[in-house]
C-alpha positions in Angstrom: 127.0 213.7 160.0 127.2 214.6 156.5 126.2 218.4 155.5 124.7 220.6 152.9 126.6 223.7 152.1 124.0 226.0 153.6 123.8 223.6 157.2 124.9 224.7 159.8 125.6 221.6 162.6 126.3 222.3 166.6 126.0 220.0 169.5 122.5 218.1 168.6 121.6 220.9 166.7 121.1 221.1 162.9 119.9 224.4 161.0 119.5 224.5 157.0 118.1 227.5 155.4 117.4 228.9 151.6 115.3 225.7 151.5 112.4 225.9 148.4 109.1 224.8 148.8 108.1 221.3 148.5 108.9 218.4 150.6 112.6 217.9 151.9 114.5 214.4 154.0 117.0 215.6 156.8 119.4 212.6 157.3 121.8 212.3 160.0 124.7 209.5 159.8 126.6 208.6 162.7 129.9 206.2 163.0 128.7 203.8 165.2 125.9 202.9 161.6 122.9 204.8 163.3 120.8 206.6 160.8 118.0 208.7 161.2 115.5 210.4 158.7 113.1 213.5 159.2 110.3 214.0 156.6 108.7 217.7 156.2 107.7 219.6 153.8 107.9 223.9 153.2 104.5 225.5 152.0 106.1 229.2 151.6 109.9 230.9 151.4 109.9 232.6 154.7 108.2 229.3 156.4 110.2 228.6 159.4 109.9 224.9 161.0 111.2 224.0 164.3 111.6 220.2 164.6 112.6 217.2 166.2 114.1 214.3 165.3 114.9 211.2 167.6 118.0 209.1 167.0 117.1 205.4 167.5 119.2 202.4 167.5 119.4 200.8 163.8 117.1 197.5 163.4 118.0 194.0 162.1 116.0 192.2 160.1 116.4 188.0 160.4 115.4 186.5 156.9 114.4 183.0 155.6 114.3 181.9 151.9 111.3 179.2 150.8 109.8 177.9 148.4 107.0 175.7 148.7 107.4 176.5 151.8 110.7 174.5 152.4 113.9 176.4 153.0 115.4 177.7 149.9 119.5 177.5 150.6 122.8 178.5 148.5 124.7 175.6 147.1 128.2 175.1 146.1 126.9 176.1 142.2 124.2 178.4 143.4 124.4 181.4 145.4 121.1 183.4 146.8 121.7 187.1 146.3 119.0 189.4 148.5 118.6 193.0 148.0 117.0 195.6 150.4 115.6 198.5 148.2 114.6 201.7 150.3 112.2 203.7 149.2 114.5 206.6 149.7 116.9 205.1 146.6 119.9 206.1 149.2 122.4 202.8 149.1 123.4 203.3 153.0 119.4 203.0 154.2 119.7 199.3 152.8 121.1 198.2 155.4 124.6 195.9 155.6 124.9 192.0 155.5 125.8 190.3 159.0 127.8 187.5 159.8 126.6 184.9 162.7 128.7 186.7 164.8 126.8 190.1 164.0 129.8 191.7 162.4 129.8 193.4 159.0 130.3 190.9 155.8 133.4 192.5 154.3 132.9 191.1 151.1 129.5 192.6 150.2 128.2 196.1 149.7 125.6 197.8 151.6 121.8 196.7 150.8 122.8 192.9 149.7 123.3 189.9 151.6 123.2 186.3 150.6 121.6 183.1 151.8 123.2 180.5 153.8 123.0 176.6 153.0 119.2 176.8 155.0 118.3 180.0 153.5 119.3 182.1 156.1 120.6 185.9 156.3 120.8 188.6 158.1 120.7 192.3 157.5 121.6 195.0 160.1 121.9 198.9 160.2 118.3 199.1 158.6 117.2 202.8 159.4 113.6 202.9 161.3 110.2 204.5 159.5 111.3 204.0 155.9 109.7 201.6 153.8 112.3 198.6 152.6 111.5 195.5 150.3 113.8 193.2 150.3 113.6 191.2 147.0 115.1 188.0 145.7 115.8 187.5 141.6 116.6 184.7 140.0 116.6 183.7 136.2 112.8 182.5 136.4 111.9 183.2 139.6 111.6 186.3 142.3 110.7 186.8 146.3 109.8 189.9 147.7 108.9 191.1 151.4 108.1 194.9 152.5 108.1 195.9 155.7 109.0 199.4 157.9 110.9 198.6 161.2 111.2 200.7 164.2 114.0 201.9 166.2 116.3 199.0 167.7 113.7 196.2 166.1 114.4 192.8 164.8 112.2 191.0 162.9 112.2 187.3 161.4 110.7 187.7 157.4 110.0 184.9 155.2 110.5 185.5 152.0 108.5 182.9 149.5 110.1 182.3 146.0 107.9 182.1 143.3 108.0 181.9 139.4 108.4 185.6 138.0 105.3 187.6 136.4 106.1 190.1 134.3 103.8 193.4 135.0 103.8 196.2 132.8 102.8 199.5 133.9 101.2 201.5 131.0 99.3 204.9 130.7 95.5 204.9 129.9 94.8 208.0 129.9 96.2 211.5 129.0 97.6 213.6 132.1 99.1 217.4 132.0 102.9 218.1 132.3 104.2 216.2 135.7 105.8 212.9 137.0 104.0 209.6 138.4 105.2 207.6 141.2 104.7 203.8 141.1 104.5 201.7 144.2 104.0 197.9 144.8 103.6 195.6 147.4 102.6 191.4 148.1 100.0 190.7 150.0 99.0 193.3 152.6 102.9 194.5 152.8 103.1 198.6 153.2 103.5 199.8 149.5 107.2 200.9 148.7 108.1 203.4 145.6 110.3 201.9 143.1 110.0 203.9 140.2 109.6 207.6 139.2 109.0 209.0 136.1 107.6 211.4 133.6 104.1 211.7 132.2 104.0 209.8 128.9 101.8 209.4 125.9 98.8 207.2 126.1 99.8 203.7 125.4 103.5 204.1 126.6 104.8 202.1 128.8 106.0 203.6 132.1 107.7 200.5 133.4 108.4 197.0 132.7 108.9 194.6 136.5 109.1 191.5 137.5 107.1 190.7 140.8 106.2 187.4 142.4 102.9 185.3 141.5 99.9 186.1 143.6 98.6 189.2 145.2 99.8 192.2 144.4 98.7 196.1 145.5 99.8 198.9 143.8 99.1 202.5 143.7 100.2 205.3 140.9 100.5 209.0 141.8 100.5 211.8 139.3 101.8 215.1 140.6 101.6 218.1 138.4 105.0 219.8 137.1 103.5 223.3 138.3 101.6 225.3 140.8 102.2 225.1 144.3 100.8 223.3 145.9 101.3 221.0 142.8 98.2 219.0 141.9 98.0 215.6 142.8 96.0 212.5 141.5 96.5 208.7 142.6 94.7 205.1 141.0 95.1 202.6 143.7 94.2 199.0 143.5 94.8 195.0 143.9 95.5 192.0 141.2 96.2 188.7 141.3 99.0 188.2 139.5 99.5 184.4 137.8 102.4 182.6 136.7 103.2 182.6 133.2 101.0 185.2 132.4 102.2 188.8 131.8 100.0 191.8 133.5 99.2 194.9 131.9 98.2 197.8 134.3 96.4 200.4 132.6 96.6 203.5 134.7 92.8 205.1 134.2 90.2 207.0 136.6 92.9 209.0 138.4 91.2 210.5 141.6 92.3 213.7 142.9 
């Protein structure tokens, strides 16, 4: 396991102190590719939490490329990159390519994989309870599935290729100091995070993506840069999202 200065780590046993308030990830790494992730948050200084966290086998997730629904595979002049983006941001919860032996891909870092010649990969030591959206980019064109596993799962994902919409995520409104969390999903996928950033001006732009055509759920969260418990305000809601035609998102009627 990997420590913090201030943790102090005996036999199954973790204990971290001068902790602030707010919300805090305990992550344990093991050799064998396990990881496991503990969410909590601290209300007050002298809050003391006693907790638990279970250590589960790490899950594998079987993809296939399409589009049209025909399989989408690499060629000798074209090579089908996947990415697994965590919602955490950390590299290692992306998981690491497998071979059809199950064995590491040496030649590729943790959270990518490619396609075989039917559009076939796999991706293994994917931590459990985490949102991950695995996503597929081309020059015109983009896939995306999001999904949270549990401990020791494998699951078969199709992932659909479609032409690319650009969707641009702009503020509508004015909002006191803080930052705003973006999340996105297809279809009725859990929503992922994939961008954090500070309040802006009305009529910036907070981000600029690219996201497959059709449906598309989203949901913004302000939180206030003071006060504790800081303020918090979301906007949630669906589009269709069609080819060819760039989205604007105006983020208005935040609801606390």
């Amino acid at each position: 396991m990997r420590s913090r200065p201030n943790a102090q780590i005996g036999d199954g046993e973790v204990i971290v102190d001068q902790l602030f308030p707010g919300a805090w990830d305990l992550t344990a790494d093991f050799a064998d590719g396990r990881r496991a992730r503990l969410r909590f948050d601290f209300a007050t200084f002298d809050q003391q939490l006693a907790l638990e966290m279970r250590v589960g086998d790490a899950a594998i997730v079987d993809g296939q490329l399409l589009a049209g629904g025909k399989p989408l595979g690499s060629t000798a002049t074209k090579r089908w990159f996947v990415w697994a983006e965590p919602e955490t941001y950390a590299a290692a919860d992306g998981g690491h390519a497998l071979d059809g032996e199950g064995r590491p891909v040496g030649d590729l870092t943790d959270g990518c994989a490619t396609a075989d010649a039917e559009g076939k990969f796999t991706i293994g030591r994917l931590p459990a309870g985490i949102a991950i959206r695995l996503l597929v980019v081309a020059r015109e064109a983009i896939g995306a599935a999001t999904f949270v596993l549990a401990p020791g799962e494998r699951r078969s994902v199709a992932i659909d290729v479609t032409p690319a919409v650009t969707v641009a995520w702009r503020m509508g409104e004015a909002l006191p100091e803080g930052r705003i969390t973006l999340e996105a999903a297809c279809g009725s996928d859990p929503l992922a995070r994939f961008e954090q950033v500070p309040v802006a001006e009305v009529g910036s732009v907070l981000a600029s993506t690219s996201w497959p055509a059709g449906s598309m759920r989203r949901r913004a969260t302000w939180t206030a840069g003071s006060g504790f418990p800081p303020a918090v305000r979301t906007i949630e809601g669906s589009t269709t999202l069609v080819a060819g035609r760039e989205t604007v998102l105006e983020l208005v009627g935040w609801e606390e």
